[in-house]
C-alpha positions as CSV (number, residue, x, y, z in Angstrom):
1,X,35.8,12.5,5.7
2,X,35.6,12.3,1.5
3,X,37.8,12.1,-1.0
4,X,38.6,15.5,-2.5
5,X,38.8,14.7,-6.5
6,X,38.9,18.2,-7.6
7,X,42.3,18.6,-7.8
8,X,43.6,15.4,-9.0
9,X,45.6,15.5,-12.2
10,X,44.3,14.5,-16.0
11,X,45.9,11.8,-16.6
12,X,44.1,11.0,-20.4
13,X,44.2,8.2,-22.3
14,X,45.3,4.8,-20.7
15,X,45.4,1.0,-21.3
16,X,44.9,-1.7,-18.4
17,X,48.9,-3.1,-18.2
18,X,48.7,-7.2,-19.0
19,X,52.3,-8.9,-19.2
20,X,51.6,-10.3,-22.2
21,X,52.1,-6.7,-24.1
22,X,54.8,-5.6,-21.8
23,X,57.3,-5.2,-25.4
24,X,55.0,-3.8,-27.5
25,X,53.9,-1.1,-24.7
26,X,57.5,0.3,-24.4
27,X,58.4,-0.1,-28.3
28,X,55.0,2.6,-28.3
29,X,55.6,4.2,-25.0
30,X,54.2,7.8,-26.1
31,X,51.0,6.5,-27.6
32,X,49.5,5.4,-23.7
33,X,49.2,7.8,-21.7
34,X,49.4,5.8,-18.0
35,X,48.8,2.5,-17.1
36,X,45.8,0.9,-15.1
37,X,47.1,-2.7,-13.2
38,X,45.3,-5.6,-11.5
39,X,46.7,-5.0,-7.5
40,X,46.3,-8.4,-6.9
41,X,48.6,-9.7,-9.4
42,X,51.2,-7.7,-7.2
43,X,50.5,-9.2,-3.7
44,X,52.9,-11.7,-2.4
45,X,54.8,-11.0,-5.9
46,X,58.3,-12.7,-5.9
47,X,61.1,-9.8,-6.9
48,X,60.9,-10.5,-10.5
49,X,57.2,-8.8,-10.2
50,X,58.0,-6.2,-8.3
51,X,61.0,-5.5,-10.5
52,X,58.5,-5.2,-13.2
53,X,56.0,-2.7,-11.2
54,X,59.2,-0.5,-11.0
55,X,59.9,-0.6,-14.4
56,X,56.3,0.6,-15.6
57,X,56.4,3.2,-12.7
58,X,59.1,5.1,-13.6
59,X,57.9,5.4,-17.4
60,X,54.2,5.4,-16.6
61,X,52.0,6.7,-14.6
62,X,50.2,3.9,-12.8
63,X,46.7,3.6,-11.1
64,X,46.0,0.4,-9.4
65,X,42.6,-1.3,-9.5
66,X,41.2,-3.9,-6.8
67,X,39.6,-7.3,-7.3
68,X,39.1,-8.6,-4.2
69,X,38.3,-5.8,-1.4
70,X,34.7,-7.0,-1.2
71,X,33.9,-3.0,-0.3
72,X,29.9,-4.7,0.5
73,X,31.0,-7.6,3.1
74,X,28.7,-6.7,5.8
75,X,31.5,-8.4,7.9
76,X,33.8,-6.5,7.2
77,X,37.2,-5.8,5.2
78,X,39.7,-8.8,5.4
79,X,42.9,-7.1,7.5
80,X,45.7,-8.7,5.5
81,X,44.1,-8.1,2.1
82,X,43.9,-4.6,3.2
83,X,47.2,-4.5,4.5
84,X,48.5,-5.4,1.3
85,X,46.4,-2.9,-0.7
86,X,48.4,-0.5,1.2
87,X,51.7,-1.7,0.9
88,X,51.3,-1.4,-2.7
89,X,50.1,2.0,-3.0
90,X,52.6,3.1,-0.4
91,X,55.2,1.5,-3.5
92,X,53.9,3.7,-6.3
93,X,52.1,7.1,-4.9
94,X,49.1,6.3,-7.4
95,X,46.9,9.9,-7.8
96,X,43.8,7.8,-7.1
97,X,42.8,4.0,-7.0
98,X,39.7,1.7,-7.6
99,X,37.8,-1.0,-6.6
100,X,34.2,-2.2,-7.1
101,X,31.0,-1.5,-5.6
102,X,30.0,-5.2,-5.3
103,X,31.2,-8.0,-2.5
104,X,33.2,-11.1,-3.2
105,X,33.6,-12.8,0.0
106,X,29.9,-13.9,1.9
107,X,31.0,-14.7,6.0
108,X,34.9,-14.5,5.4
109,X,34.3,-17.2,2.3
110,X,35.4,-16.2,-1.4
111,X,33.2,-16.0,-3.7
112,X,35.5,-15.9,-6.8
113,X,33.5,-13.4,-8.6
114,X,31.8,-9.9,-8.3
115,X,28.6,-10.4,-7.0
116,X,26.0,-7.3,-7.1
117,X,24.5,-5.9,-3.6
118,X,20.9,-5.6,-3.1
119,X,19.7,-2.2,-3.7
120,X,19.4,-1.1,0.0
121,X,20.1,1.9,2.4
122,X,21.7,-1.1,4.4
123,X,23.9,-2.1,1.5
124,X,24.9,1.2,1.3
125,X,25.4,2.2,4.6
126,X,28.1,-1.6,5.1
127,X,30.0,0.0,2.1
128,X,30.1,3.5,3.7
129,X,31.7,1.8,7.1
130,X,33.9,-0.5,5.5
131,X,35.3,3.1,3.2
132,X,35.3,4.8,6.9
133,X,37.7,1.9,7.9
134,X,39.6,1.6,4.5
135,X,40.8,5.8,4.9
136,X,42.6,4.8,8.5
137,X,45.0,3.1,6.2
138,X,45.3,4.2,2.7
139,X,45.1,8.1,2.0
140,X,45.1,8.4,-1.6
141,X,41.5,8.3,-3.0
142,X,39.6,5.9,-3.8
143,X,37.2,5.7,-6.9
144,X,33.8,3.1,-6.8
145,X,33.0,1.2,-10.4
146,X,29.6,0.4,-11.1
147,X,30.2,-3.7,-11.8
148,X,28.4,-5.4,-15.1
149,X,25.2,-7.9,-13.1
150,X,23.2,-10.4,-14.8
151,X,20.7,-10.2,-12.1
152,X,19.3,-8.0,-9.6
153,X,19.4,-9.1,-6.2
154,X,15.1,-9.2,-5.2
155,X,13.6,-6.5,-2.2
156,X,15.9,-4.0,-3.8
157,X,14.7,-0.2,-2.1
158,X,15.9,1.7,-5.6
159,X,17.2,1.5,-8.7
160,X,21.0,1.5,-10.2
161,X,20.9,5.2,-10.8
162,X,20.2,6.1,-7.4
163,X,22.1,3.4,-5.5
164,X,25.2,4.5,-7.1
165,X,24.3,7.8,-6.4
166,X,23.9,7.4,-2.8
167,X,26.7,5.0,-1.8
168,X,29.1,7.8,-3.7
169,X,27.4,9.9,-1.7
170,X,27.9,8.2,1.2
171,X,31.4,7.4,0.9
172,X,32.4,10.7,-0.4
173,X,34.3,8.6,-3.2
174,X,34.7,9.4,-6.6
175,X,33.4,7.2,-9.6
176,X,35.0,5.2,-11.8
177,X,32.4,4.9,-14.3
178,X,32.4,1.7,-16.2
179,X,30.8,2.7,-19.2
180,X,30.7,-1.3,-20.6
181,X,29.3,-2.6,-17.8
182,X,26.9,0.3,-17.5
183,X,25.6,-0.3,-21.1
184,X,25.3,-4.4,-20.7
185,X,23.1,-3.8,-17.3
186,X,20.6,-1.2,-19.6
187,X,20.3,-4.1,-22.0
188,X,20.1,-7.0,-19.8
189,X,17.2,-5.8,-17.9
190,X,16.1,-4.0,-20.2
191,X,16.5,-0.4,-19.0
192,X,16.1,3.0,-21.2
193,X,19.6,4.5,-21.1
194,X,18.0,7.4,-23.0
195,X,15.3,8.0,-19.8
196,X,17.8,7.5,-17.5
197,X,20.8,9.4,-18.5
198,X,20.7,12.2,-16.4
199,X,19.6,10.5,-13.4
200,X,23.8,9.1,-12.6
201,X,25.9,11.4,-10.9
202,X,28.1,12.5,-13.8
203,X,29.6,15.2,-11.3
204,X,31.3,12.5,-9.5
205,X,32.9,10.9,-12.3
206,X,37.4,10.8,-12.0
207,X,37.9,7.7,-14.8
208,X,36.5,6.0,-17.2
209,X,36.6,2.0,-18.0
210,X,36.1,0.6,-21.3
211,X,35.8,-2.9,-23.2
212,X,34.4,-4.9,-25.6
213,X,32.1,-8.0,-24.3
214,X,30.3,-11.1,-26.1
215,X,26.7,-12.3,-26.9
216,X,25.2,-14.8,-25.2
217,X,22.0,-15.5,-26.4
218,X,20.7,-12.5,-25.6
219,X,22.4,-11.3,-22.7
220,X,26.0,-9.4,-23.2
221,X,28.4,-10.7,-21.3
222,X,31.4,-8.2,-20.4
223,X,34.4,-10.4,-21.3
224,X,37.0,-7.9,-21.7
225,X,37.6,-10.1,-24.9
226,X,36.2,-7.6,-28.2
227,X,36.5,-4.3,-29.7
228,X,34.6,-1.9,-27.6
229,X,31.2,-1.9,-29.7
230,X,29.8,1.6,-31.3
231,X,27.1,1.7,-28.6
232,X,29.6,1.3,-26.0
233,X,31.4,4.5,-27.6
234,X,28.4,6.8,-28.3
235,X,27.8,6.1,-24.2
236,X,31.4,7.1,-24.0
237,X,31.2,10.5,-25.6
238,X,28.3,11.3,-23.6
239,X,29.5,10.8,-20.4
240,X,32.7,12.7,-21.9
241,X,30.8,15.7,-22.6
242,X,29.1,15.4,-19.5
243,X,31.3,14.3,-16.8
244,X,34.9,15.9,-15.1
245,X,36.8,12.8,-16.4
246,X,40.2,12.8,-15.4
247,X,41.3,9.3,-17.4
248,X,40.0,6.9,-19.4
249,X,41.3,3.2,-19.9
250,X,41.1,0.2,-22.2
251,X,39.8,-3.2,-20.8
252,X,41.3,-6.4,-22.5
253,X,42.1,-9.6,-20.8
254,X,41.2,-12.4,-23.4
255,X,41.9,-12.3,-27.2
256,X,44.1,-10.3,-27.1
257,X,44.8,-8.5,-30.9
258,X,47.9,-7.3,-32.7
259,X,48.8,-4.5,-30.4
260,X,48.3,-1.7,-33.1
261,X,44.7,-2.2,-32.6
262,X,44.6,-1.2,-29.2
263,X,46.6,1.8,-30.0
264,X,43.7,2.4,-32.3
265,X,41.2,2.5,-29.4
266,X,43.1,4.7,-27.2
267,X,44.0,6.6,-29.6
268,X,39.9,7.4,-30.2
269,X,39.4,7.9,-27.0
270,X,42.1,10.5,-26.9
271,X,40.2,12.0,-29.3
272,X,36.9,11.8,-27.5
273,X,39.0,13.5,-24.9
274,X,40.4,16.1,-26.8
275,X,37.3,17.4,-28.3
276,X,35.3,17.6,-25.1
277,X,38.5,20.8,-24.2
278,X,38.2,22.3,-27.7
């Protein structure tokens, strides 16, 4: 069974939802197109929460995004965390959701972070049973993110190219292409984005993430706490040009500005978007 991504609707320009904005957002409600939130923070959620998930539902459109799935545990998916994934998506009717291609829990323990898989036909083969499992439960489709990794597990059988490739493949899932994280790996182990362009499944690409990291030393670290940089936006209008992207959406957890200047981001990338149809 896949994922059928063909038909699912253009949603355009978004923002990943953080409380802390929650005013500013509705006093410039046309300016974001839908909203992207953390899953998590609505598990267990005491009715204030939820109160506030029905609030941005009925002026948004919402996509919901995964922390904690650990899509590469080789023991499997945790029941109740999956349980609650699908309560929540049962709430809103999201068009598609996301999680990353990574694991965060190593025999049933958390990890606490998003830890990279080797790059294996076994690796991918535990995340294609573990999506198998996931579509018993939750119907709406599910999009894989690349994750930003500042090392590459050893006695890997290919490269990133081709392991996201195949586990998309694999699962029949659609990508959400984290263009950010995508860029720091390139730099950080020194890959040519240039040679490798047309090596990532573009075709499979539904949404689009976005951010701004930090330097440290010489490794960029994706914060989620900067501007997105120019190089992360000339990766962006490539993969615009070349991919079927159905959404795009802003990344900021930390530092947060004045909320005019993430208009100003989104509002490029609207842009991006719009130029890509002319």
């Amino acid at each position: 069974m896949t994922d059928d991504t063909d038909d699912l609707p253009t949603l355009g320009s978004g923002l990943g939802y953080r409380p802390q904005f929650r005013a500013d957002l509705f006093a410039h409600r046309p300016q974001v197109d839908f909203l992207e939130i953390i899953a998590d923070h609505y598990f267990d959620a005491p009715p204030e929460k939820l109160a506030e998930l029905d609030l941005l539902a009925a002026h948004f459109p919402i996509v919901p995004h995964g922390l904690d799935l650990s899509l590469g545990s080789a023991k499997g998916l945790d029941d109740a965390y999956v349980e609650k994934f699908a309560t929540l998506i049962e709430r809103i009717d999201p068009p598609w959701w996301s999680e990353h291609l990574c694991f965060t829990r190593a025999r049933g323990i958390a990890v606490g972070h998003l830890c990279p898989l080797p790059f294996t036909q076994e690796a991918i083969e535990v995340v294609a049973r573990n999506v198998e499992r996931l579509r018993k439960r939750i119907k709406a489709p599910l999009l894989l993110e690349n994750i930003a990794a500042t090392l590459v597990i050893p006695g890997g059988e290919m490269d990133e190219p081709e392991f996201v490739t195949r586990a998309l493949e694999a699962t029949g899932c659609g990508w959400m292409c984290d263009v950010a994280n995508l860029y720091a790996n390139c730099v950080n182990h020194r890959r040519d984005l240039d040679t490798e362009f047309s090596r990532w499944p573009w075709a499979r690409v539904v949404q689009i993430h976005y951010a701004g990291g930090r330097w440290k030393g010489a490794t960029l670290i994706d914060t989620h706490d900067s501007p997105t940089s120019e190089a992360v936006w000339g990766l962006f209008e490539r993969v615009v040009a070349e991919a079927p992207v159905k959404g795009v959406v802003l990344e900021r957890d930390e530092r947060l500005p004045p909320f005019p200047e993430l208009l100003e981001e989104i509002a490029r990338a609207r842009g991006i978007l719009r130029e890509r149809s002319l």
